[in-house]
N, C-alpha and C positions, 0 to 999 in steps of 0.2 A: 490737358487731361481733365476729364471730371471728376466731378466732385465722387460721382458711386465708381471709377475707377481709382482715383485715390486711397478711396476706402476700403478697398479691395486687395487695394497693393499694402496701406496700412497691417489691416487683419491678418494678410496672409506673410507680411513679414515677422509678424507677432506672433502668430500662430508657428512660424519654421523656427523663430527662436526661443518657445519653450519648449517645444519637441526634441530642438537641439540640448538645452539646457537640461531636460530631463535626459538623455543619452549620455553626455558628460556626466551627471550623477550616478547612474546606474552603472556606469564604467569604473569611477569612481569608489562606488560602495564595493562593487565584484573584486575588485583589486583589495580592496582591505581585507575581506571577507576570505581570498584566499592566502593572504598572507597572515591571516590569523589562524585559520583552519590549514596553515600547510605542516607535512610530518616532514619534521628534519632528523628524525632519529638514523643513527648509522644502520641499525638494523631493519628500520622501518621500510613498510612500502605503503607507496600512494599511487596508484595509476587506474586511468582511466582509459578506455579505446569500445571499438568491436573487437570482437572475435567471431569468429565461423561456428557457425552452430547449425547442423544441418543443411548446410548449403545457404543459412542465410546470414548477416551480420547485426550481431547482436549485442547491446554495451552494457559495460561492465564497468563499476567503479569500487575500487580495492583500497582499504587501508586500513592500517596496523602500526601501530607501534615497535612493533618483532612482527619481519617475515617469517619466524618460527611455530609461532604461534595456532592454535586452535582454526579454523576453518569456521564461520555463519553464513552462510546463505542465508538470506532475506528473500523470501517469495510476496512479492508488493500483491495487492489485491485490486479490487476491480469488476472484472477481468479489465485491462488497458489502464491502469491508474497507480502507475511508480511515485515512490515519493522520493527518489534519488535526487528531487531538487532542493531537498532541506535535508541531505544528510549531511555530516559533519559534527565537528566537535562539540557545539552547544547540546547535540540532541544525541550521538551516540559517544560521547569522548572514551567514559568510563569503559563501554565495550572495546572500542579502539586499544585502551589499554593491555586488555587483555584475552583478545580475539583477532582474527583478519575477517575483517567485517568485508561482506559480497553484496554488493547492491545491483539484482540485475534485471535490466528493462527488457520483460519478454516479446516474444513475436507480437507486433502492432503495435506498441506500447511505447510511448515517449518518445528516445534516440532511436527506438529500432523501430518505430512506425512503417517504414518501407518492409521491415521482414515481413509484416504481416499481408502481402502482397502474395506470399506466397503458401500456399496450403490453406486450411480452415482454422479459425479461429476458436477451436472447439479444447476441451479437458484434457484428450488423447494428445493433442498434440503438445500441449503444454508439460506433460508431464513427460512425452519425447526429448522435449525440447530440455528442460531441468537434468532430465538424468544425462542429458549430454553436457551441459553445464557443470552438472557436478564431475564426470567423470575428469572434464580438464583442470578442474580445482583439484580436483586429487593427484590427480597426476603431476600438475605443476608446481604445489606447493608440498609433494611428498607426502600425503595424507592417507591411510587407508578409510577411514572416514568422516564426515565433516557434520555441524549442528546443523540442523533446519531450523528457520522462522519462519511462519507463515502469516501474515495480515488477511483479513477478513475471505475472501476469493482463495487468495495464499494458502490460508490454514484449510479449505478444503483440496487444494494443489499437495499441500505437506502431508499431509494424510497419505491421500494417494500412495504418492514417494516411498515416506516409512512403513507401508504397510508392505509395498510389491518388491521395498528394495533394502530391506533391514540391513543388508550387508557392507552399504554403502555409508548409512548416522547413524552419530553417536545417539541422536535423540531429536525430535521435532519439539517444538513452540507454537501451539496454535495460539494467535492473539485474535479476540476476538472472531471466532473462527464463523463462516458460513456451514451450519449442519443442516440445516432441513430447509430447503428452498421454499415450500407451499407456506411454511409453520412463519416461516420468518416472514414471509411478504404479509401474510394475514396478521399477526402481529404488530407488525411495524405501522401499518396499516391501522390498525385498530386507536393505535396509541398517538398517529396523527388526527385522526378521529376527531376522537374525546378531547384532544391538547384545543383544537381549533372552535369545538363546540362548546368547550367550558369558557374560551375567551368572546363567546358570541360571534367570531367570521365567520358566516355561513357561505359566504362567497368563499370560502379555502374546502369549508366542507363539501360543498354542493361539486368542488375541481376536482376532487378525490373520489367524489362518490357517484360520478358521469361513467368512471370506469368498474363499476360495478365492485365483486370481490374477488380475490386471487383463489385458483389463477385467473390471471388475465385472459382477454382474447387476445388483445394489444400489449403483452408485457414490458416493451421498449417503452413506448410512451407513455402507460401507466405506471410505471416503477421509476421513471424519470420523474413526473409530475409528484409524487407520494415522494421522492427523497430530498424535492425541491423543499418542498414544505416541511419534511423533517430537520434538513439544513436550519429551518430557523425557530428549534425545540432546543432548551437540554439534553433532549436525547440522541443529539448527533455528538458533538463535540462538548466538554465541560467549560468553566469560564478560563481555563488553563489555557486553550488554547481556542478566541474564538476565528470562526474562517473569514472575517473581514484582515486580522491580522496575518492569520495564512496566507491569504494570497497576495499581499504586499511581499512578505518571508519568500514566496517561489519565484515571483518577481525580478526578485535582489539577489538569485539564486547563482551563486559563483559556479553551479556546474552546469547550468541551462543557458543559453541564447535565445533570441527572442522567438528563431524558426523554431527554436525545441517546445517552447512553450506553444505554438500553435501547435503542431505537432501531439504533443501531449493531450491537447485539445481534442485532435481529431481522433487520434489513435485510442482514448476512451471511448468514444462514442459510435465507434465504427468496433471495438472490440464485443462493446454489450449489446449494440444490434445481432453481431451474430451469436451470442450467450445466451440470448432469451430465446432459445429454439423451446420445442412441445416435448424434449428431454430434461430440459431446464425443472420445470416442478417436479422431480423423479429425485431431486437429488436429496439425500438425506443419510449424513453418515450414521445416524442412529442405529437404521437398517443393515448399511453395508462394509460400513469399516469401525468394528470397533475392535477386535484383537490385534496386539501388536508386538512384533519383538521386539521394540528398545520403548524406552521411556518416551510418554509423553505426556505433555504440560499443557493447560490451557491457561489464558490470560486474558481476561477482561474488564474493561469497566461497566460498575455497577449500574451505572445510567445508561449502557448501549441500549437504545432500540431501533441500529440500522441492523444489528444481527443482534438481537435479544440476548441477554446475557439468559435469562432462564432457558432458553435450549443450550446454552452451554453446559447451566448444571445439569440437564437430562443425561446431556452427551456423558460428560463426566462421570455421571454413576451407572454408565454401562459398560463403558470403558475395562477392558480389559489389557495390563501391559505391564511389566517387569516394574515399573514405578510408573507411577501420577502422580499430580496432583492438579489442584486448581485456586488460581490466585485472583484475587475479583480486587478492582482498585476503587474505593468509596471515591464521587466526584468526578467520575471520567468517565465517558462515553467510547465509541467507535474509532478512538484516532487516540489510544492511550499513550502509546507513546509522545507523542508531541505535545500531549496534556500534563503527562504528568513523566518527562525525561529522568531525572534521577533515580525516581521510584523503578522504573522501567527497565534501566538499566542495572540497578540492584537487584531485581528480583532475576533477568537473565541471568546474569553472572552467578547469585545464589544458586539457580535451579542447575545451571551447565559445567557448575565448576566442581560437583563432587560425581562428576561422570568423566571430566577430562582425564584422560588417562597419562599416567607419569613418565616426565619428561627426564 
């Protein structure tokens, strides 16, 4: 054998055994991770699967301390962008406590990547697809109606919901919510701007500013480029949580596999191609949903500018609804909950628990 085949067989046997050796670890950590985050309570539930949703299969991951307990849907944001691969005890326990927290990956999106095969990728259908969601929650956990959380995509998804379907929640959470599509991208926009021209990269500026001003022509590839570059401001994530440590955290993820994780990959990126249609700049709940029969909450961090916490306070004081309020977290960006968990979890539990009704 020679010497560059030797070399070869060397590298490549070095190279099979840290890829094995990192497999073994990652196996390793997943298995702690759920034996740490697992609910052994007698009244508890923990499951995870699809269910039929529309004709398509869509997952779902459920836990509680009491299956008796309050009903949360979590509408993840995006659109295509579940965080069900860090949920659990570190980042929701306190809710666990005292809710049955829903975590569910909508059509395209993460484990349900394949549903989004079927139909359009569009608001209409998502908000189909939820109210069928929520309907089996009700039904199966005996609820006549359940909370909404909405994350950024989500909280304009939550809207929707509590506005066409008040009969069904006790109250929505918009965190960090998207209101005004045009306002926000200009915005956000602006403040990558300035962030990259005050530190002299005119090569960041000159990448942002090729695509002219929102709206786009190009909105997929301009709003992708613009959140690249917000990615590495303050104004995406606080120091609480930065995304170098994220994506180690989804990695290590005891509810994801590695196909999930590509998956989650593709199923963001195939959900906002079809989001950024020439209905996209239209949206603005300012205009279109602000009366509501049940309460609603917004929550944000004071550093957002991937959805500006100032259209939030717009949205806020037009807001019309049996209760509001608005809670803004000093230090936290776009991804508050994972920035700042206890707070997070404090302020749900404060705002849901003088609406749950007596048990």
């Amino acid at each position: 054998m020679s010497r560059f085949r030797k070399a070869l067989t060397i590298a490549a046997g070095v190279t099979g055994g840290v890829v094995g050796l990192a497999a073994v670890s990652r196996l390793a950590h997943i298995a702690r991770e759920r034996a740490i985050d697992a609910i052994r309570d007698p009244e508890g539930i923990e499951w995870k699967g699809f269910i039929d949703v529309r004709g398509t299969r869509q997952w779902l991951l459920i836990r509680g301390r009491d299956r008796s307990n309050e009903v949360v849907l979590f509408l993840h944001g995006g659109p295509g962008s579940p965080i069900t691969g860090l949920a659990g005890t570190w980042y929701q326990g306190a809710l666990e406590e005292r809710y049955v927290v829903v975590h569910w990956e909508q059509r395209g999106a993460g484990k349900s990547y394949h549903a989004g095969r079927s139909g359009p990728l569009d608001l209409e259908t998502y908000v189909a697809d939820a109210l069928e969601v929520t309907d089996q929650l009700r039904s199966a956990f005996g609820k006549e109606k359940i909370y909404l959380v909405g994350h950024s995509h989500g909280g304009l998804l939550g809207a929707h919901l509590a506005a066409r379907y008040p009969e069904r929640y006790h109250a929505l959470l918009a965190v960090a919510p998207l209101v005004d599509a045009t306002r926000q991208e200009q915005l956000s926009a602006a403040y990558v701007r300035d962030f990259y021209a005050r530190r002299g990269d005119l090569h960041a500026v000159a990448r942002l500013e090729r695509f002219g001003d929102p709206p786009y022509a190009d909105p997929y590839r301009a709003v992708m480029s613009e959140r690249w570059l917000l990615a590495r401001t303050p104004g995406f994530t606080g120091p609480g949580w930065p995304l170098r440590g994220a994506t180690t955290e989804l990695l290590a993820s005891p509810h994801y596999g590695l196909w999930d994780l590509v998956n989650h990959y593709r199923g963001f990126h195939r959900s906002l191609r079809q989001h950024f249609t020439s209905d996209y700049w239209s949206l603005d709940l300012k205009r279109t949903h602000t009366e509501f029969a049940v309460p609603v909450f917004i929550l944000v961090g004071a550093n957002d500018q991937n959805t500006p916490t100032s259209l939030a306070r717009e949205y806020f004081e037009r807001l019309r609804a049996p209760r509001k309020e608005l809670v803004i977290i000093d230090g936290a960006g776009h991804m508050v909950f994972f920035e700042a968990p206890a707070r997070f979890n404090w302020e749900v539990i404060r705002l849901f628990s003088a609406l749950t009704p007596a048990r």
